[in-house]
C-alpha positions as CSV (number, residue, x, y, z in Angstrom):
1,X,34.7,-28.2,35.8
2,X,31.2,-29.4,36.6
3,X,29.9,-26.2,37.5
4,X,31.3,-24.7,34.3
5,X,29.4,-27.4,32.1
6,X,26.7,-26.9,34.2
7,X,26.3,-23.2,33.6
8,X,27.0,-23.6,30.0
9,X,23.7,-25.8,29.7
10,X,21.5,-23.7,31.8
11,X,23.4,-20.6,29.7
12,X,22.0,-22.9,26.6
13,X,18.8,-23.6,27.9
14,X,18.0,-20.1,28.9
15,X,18.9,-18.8,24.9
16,X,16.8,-21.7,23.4
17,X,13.3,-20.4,25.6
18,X,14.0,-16.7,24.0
19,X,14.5,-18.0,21.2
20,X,11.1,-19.4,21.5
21,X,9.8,-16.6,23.1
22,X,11.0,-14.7,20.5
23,X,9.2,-17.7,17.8
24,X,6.1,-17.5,19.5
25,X,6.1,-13.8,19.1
26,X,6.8,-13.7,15.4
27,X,4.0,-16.2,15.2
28,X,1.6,-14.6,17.0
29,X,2.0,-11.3,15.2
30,X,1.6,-13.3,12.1
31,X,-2.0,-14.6,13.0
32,X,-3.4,-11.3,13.8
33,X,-1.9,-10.0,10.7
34,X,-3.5,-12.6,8.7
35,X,-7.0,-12.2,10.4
36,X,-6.7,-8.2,10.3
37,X,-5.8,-9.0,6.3
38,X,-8.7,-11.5,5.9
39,X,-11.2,-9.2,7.3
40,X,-10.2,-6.0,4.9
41,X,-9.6,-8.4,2.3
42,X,-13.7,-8.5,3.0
43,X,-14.7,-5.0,3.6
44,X,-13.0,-4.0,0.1
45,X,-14.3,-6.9,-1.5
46,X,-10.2,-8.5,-2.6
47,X,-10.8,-12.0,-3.6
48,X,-7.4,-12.5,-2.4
49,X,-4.6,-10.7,-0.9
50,X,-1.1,-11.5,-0.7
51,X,1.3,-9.5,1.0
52,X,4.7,-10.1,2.1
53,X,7.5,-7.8,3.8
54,X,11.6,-8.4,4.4
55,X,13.9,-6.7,7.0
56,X,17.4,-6.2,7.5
57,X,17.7,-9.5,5.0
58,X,15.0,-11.4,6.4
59,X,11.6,-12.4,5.5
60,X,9.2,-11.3,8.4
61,X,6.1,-12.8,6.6
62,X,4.8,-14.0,3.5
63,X,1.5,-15.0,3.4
64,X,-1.7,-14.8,1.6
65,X,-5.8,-15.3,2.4
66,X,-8.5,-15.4,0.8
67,X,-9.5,-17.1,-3.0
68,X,-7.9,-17.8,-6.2
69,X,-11.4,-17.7,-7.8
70,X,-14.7,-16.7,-6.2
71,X,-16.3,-19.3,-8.0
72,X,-14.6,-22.3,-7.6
73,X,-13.6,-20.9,-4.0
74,X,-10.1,-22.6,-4.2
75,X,-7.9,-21.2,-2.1
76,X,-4.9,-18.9,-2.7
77,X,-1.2,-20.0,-1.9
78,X,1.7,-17.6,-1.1
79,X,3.2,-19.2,-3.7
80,X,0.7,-18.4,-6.3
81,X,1.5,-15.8,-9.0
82,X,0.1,-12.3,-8.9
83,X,-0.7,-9.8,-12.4
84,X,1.6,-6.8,-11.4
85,X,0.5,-4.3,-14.0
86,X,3.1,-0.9,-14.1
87,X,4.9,-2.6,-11.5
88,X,6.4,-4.4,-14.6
89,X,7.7,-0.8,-15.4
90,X,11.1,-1.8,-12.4
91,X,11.9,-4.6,-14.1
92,X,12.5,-3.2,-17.6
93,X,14.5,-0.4,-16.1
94,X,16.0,-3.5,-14.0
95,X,17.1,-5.2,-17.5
96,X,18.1,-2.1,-19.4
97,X,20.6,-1.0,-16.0
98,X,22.2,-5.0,-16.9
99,X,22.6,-4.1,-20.7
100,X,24.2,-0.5,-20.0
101,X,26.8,-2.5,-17.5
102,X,27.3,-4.6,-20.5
103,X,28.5,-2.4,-23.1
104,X,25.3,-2.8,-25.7
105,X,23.5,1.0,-24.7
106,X,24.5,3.3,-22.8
107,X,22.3,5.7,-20.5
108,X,22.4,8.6,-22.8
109,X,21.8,6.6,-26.2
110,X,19.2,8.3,-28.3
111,X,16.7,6.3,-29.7
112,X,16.9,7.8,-33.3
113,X,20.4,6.9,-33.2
114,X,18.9,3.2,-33.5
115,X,15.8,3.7,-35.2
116,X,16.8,6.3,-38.2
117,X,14.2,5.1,-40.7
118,X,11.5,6.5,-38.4
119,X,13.2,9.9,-37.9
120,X,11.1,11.3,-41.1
121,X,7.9,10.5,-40.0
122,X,8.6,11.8,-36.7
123,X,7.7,14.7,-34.6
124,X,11.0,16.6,-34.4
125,X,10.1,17.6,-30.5
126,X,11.6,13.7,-29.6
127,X,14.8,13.4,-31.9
128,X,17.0,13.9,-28.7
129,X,15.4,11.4,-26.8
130,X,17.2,9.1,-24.4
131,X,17.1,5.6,-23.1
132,X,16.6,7.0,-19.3
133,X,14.7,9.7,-20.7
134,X,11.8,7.6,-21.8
135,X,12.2,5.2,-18.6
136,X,12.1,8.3,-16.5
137,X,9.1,9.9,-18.1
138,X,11.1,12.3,-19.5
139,X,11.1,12.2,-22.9
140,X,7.8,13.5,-23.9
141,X,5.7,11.0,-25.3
142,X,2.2,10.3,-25.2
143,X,0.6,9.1,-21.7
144,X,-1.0,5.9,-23.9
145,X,-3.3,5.0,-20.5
146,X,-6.8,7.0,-21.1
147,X,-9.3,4.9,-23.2
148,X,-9.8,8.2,-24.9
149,X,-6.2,8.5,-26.2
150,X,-5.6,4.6,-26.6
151,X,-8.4,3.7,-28.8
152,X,-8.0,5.8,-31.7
153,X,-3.8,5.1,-32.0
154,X,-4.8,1.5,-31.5
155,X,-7.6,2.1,-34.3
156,X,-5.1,3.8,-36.9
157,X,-2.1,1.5,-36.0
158,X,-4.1,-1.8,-36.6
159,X,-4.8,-0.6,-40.0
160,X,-1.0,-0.9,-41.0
161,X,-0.6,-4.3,-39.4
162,X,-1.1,-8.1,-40.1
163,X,-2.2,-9.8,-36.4
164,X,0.3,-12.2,-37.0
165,X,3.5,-9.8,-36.6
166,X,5.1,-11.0,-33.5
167,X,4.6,-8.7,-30.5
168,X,8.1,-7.3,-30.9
169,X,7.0,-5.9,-34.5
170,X,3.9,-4.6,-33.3
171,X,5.3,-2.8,-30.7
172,X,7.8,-1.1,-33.7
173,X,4.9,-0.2,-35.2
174,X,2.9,0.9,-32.4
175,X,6.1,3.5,-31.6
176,X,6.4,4.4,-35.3
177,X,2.6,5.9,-34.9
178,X,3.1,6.9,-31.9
179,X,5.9,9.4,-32.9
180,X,3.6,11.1,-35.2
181,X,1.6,12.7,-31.9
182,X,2.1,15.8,-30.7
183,X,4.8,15.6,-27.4
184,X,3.3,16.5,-24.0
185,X,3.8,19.4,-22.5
186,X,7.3,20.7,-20.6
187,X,5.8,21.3,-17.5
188,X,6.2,19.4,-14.6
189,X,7.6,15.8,-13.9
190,X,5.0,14.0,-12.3
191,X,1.8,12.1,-13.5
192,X,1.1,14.5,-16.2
193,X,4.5,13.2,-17.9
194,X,3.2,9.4,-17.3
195,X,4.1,7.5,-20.3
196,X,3.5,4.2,-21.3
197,X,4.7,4.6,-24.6
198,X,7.8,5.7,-23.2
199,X,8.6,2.4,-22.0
200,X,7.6,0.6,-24.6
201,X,10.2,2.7,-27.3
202,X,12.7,1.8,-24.2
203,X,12.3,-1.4,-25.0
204,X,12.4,-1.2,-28.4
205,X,16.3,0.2,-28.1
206,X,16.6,-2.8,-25.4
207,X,15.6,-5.1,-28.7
208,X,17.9,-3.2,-31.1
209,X,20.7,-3.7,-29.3
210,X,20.3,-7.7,-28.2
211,X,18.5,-9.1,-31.0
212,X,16.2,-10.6,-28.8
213,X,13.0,-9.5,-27.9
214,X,11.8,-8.1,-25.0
215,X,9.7,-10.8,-23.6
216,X,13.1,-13.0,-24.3
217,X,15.3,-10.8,-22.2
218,X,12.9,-10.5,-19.2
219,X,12.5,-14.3,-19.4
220,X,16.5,-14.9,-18.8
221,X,16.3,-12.2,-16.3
222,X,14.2,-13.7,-14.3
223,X,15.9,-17.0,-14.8
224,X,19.3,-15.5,-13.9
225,X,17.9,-14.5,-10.3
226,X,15.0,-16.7,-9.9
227,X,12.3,-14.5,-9.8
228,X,9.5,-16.9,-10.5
229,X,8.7,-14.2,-13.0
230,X,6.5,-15.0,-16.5
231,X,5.3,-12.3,-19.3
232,X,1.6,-12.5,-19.3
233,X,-1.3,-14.0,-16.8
234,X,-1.6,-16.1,-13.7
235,X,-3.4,-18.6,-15.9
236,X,-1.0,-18.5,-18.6
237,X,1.2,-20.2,-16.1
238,X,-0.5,-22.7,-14.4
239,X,-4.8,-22.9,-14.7
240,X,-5.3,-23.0,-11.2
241,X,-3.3,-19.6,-10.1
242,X,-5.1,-16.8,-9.2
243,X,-7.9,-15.4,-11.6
244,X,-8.2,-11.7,-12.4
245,X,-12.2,-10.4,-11.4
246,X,-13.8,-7.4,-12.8
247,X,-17.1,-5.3,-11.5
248,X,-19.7,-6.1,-14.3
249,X,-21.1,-3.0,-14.0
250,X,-17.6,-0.7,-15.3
251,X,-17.6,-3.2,-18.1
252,X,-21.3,-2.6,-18.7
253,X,-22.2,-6.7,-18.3
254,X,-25.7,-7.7,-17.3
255,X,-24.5,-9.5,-14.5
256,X,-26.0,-8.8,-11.1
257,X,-22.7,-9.2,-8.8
258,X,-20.0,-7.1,-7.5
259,X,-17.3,-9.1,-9.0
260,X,-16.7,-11.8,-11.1
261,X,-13.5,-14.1,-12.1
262,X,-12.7,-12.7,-16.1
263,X,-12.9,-15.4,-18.7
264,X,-11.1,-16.6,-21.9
265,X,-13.7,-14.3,-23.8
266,X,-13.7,-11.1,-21.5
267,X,-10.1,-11.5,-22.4
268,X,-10.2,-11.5,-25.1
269,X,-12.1,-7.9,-25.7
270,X,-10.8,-6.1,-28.2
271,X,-9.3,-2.8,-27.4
272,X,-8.2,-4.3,-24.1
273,X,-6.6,-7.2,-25.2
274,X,-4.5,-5.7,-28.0
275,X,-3.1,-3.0,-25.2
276,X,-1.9,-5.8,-22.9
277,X,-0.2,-7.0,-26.0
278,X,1.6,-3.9,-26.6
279,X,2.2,-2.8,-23.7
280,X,3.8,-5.7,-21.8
281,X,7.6,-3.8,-21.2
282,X,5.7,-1.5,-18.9
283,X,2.7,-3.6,-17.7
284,X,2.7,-7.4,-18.4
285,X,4.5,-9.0,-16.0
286,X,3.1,-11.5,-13.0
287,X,5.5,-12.7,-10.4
288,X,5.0,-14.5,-7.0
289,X,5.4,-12.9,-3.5
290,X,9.3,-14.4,-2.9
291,X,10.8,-13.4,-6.4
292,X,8.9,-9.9,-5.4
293,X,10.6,-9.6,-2.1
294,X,13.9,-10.8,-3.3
295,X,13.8,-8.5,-6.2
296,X,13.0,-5.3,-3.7
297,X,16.6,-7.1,-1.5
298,X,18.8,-6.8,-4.5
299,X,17.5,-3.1,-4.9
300,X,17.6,-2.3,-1.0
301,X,21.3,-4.1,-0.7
302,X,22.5,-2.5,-3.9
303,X,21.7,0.9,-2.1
304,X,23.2,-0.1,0.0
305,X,27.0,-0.6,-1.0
306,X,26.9,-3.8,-2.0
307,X,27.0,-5.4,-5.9
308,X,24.9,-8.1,-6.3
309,X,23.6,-9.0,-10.3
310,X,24.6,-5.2,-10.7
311,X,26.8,-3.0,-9.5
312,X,26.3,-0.9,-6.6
313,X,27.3,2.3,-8.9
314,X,24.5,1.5,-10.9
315,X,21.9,1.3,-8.4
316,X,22.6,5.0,-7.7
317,X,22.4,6.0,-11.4
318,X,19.0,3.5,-11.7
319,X,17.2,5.1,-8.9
320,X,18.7,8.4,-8.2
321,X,19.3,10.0,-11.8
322,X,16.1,12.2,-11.3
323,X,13.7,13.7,-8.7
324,X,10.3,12.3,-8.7
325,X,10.6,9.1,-10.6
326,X,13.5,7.5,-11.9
327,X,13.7,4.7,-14.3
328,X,10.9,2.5,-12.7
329,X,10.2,3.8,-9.6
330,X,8.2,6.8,-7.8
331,X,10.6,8.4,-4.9
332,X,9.0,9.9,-1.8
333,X,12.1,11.2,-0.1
334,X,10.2,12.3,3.4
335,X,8.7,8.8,3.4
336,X,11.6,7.1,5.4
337,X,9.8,3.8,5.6
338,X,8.8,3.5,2.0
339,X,11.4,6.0,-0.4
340,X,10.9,4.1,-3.5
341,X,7.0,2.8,-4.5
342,X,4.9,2.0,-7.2
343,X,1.5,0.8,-7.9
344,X,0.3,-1.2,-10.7
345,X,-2.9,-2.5,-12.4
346,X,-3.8,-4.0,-16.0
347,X,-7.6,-3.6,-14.7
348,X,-8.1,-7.3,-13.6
349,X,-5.2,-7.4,-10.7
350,X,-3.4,-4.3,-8.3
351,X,0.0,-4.5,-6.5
352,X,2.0,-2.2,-4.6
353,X,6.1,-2.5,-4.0
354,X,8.1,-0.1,-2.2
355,X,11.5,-0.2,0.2
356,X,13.6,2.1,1.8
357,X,17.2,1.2,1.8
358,X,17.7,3.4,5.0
359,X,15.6,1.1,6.8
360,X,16.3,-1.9,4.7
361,X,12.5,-2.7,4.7
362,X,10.3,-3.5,1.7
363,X,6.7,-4.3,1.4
364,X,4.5,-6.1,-1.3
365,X,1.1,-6.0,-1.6
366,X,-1.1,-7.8,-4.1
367,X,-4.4,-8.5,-4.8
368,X,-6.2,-10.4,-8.1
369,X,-9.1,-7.3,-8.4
370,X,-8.7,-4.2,-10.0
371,X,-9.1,-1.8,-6.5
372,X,-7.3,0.7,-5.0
373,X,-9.4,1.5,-2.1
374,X,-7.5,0.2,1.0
375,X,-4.4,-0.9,-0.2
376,X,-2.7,2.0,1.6
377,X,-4.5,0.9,4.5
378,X,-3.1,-2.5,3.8
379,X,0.4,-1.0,3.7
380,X,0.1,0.5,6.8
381,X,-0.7,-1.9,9.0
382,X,2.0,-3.8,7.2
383,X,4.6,-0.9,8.6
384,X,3.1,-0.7,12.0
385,X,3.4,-4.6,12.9
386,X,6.8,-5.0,10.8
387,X,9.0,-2.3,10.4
388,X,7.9,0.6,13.3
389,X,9.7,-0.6,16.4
């Protein structure tokens, strides 16, 4: 009997030093990650980066470096929220997938079906336009992302409006002007057939239906799940989360630095301020690495045969109802690490998301700078300390 109680505590003993083996491990991985982020962070000029990446249901690392705000130097938390421009564009499919399982739409619901009165105005090229139609980028309407093709609609549609409407009735009016434009052209599915103003009548129908607006439905979304999720900027939420930074030099400023945090007044700028506005269903959102993550779990588990807030049927129809891009998400089917992606800026932040529910792996990337450059690199070295073993 001795010797058995013996063994059993140098069995025990022997399983608590891998486990720290194992700790250490993880740790140590972590670190160099951290100071391989810090010094790209650096060479791309980031202020900050925050990245984060879950496996097989578990959080391998979440973790940011550098600043909240070059100025003030204060330093940025991995609980900190992050602008994730288009990436927003997920979430609204995410909320219209919960409606359909409700009853209030359905998939195949065509928006003139709810919104008659505009159907005279209209160009007839979109009268059989559907609700995953325009979340897919299939329904024809104008990109509404070139300064050259947002200024003058913005121009002609703030003629017909008072600035007090709330942003549910601009939007309605935005859409009404919006249907007046010639539809792009059939051919091909891919960023040609990019449309903003696609999910913004989405949302519209999303309205119709509830009663509520959009930014009301996203807000109990994110309540419902905890996603740590709020319409609008960092600083909306809290002053001391991360602050967006532009190059003074694309904005034609006469300041002599590479980047600088954007103020109340730059924010203010017209054109680009009133398309934030109007755009928030497919670019508005910010959200913190963990409601990220466990956003990109629900998607990866519901893929995987398992109902969670929806139903694993309609995580099939969500992502899978058409090649290229399907209601809020790119799909890469030869990239087996990262299937599903998207990018997203509103010219002040970037992110990246993507997961592959074969590999139940998903990565998030952000940063509070409008810059692509290296964020690809970023994701790589993500995949090679994380998910490639």
């Amino acid at each position: 009997m001795k010797t058995r109680k013996s063994g059993l505590k140098i069995a025990s003993l022997v399983l608590g030093l891998i486990a720290c083996v194992f700790n250490l491990k993880a740790i140590d991985i972590n670190g160099k990650v951290a100071r391989q982020m810090d010094s790209m962070r650096v060479v791309y000029h980031y202020p900050s980066l925050a990245y984060g990446v879950i496996r097989n249901d578990s959080v391998l690392v979440m973790n940011t470096v550098g600043y909240r705000d070059l100025l003030t130097e204060e330093k940025s938390r991995p609980t900190d929220h992050y602008h994730i421009g288009s990436n927003t564009k997920a979430f609204t499919g995410f909320l219209a997938a919960k409606l359909v399982e409700e009853g209030l739409i359905g998939w195949d619901t065509r928006f003139f079906d709810l919104y008659p009165e505009f159907k005279a105005e209209s160009n007839p090229a979109y009268f059989d336009m559907t609700l995953q139609q325009l979340l897919s980028h299939r329904a024809r309407l104008i990109n509404f992302n070139q300064n050259s093709e947002v200024y003058p609609i913005i121009d002609t549609y703030e003629k017909t409006i008072n600035d007090s409407l709330s942003p549910a009735l601009k939007r309605y009016q935005l859409i009404r002007e919006v249907l007046k434009h010639e539809p792009l052209s059939l051919s091909g599915q891919g960023m040609d057939n990019y449309s903003n103003a696609g999910f913004i009548a989405a949302a519209l129908m999303l309205e119709k239906v509830t009663g509520k607006s959009w930014e009301s439905l996203i807000g109990k979304l994110s309540d419902d799940l905890n996603l740590e999720m709020h319409v609008g900027w960092p600083n909306d939420v809290d002053i001391h989360q991360p602050k967006g930074h532009i190059n003074p030099k694309i904005w034609q400023l006469d300041i002599n630095k590479e980047l600088i945090p954007i103020s109340e007044e730059l924010k203010m700028v017209h054109h680009n301020h009133q398309y934030i506005l109007l755009t928030a269903p497919c670019g508005d959102l910010c959200i913190t690495l963990r409601g990220f993550l466990k956003f990109l779990q629900l998607n990866i588990d519901g893929m995987n045969g398992k109902s969670n807030y929806l139903k694993s049927e309609t995580y099939q129809q969500l992502l899978t109802a058409f090649p290229v891009y399907s209601m809020g998400w790119w799909i890469e089917p030869d990239d087996i690490y990262l299937k599903y992606g998207h990018r997203g800026s509103n010219g002040t932040f970037y992110s990246f998301a993507g997961f592959s529910p074969e590999h139940k792996v998903g990565i998030v990337v952000m940063t509070n700078t409008y810059q692509e450059e290296g964020i690809t690199d970023i994701i790589n070295l993500l995949l090679r300390n994380y998910t490639k073993k």
